[in-house]
N, C-alpha and C positions, 0 to 999 in steps of 0.2 A: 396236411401231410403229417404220419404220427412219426415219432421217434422211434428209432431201431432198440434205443434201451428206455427202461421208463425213467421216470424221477422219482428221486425219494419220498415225496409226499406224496407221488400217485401211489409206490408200490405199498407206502404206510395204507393209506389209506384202503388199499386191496386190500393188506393184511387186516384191518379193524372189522372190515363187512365179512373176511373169513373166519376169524374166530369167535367172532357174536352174530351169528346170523340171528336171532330171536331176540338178541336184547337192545331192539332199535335198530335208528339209522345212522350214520355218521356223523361227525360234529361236523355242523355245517362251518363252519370258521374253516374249516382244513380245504372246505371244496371251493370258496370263494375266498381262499387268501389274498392279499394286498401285494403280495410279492410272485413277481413273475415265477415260472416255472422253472427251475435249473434245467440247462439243456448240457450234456454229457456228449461228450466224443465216444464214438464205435468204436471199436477192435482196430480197426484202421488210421484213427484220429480225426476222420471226418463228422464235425459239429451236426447234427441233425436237427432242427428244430420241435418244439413239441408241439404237440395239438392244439394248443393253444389256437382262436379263430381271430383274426386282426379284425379291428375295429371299422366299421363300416365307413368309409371317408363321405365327409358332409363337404359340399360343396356350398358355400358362401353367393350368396347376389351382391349385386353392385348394386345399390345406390343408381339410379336416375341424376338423382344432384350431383354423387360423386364424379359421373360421366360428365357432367355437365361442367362443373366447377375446374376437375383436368382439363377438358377443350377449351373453357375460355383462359384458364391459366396458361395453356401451351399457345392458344393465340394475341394473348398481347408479349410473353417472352418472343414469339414469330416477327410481331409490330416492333417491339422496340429493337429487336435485331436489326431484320430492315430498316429503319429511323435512323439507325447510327450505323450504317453500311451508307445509306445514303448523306448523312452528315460528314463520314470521313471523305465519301466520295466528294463533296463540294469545298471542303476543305482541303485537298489534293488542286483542286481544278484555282482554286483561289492563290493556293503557294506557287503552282505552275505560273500564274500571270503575274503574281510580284517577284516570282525570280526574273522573268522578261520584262517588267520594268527595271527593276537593280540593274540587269546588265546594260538597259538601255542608258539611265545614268552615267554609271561606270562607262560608258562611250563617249558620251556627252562630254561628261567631266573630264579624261583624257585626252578629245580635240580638241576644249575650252583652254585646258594648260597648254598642247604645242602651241596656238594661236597665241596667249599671253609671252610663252618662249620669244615666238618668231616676232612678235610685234613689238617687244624690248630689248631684241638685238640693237647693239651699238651701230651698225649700217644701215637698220630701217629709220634709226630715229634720226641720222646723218644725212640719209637722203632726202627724206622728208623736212627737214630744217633745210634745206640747200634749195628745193623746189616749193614748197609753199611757203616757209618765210624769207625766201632771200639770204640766208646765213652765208658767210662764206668759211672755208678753212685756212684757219691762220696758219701761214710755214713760219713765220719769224716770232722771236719772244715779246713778251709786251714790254714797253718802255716807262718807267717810270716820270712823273712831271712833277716837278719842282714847283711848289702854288706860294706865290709871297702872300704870307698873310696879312701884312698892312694895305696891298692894293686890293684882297678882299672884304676890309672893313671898310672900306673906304666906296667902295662900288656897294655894300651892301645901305651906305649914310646915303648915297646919293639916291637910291632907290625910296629908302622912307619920306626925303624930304620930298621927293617928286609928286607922292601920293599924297592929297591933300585929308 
């Protein structure tokens, strides 16, 4: 696509080949400059580009190994996602059964205490002294016994001398 207006190096260089036509050809330094073309806005302010031709785009190969080295890289990050999808998964599955053990405890352990409750009530352990050893309940106060202690030394002499 050319420009609507030229650039200053294009129109210098017009002007060099119009007023020396015989004395040579242009400095080539001016026609392969380093620096891009100035491109000018028209009459209107629209930038037009200059003639300038863009660069042929080179299109790059891939590498065989680089294909290769991506796939296996992308399949063991694949592996070890799965590995630990399936790790969290059996670490779920393992919290799951010790929470149903915990609560099965915590069951245990709060039948275990009413049973210790009920079986240290002051009526189980009253009925059970009443029917298996014989106890009976006293209504009256106990009575205090007066021991002379001369006829216990005295029963206690007679005892030694008996035993030979």
């Amino acid at each position: 696509m050319q420009s609507r207006t030229t650039s200053t190096l294009a129109r210098a260089d017009a002007e060099t080949k119009r007023m020396a036509p015989g004395h040579g050809t242009a400095i080539p330094e001016l026609e392969r400059s380093p620096f891009p073309q100035t491109i000018e806005p028209d009459r209107t302010g629209v930038v037009v580009s200059s003639g300038r031709a863009n660069r042929r785009i080179v299109r790059r190969r891939v590498s065989p190994l680089t294909v290769l080295l991506s796939l296996f890289g992308a399949a063991v990050g694949i592996v070890l996602y799965i590995g630990n999808v399936i790790a969290v998964g059996n670490l779920l599955a393992e919290i799951d059964t010790l929470e149903r053990q915990h609560s099965q405890i915590l069951m245990d352990r709060e039948r275990l205490q009413f049973e210790i409750r009920q079986l240290s009530s002051l009526e189980h352990i009253q009925n059970r002294a009443q029917s298996e050893l014989g106890l009976k309940v006293v209504r009256e106060a106990p009575t205090w016994l007066a021991v002379d202690k001369d006829k216990v030394r005295a029963l206690e002499d007679e005892a030694a001398a008996q035993k030979p």
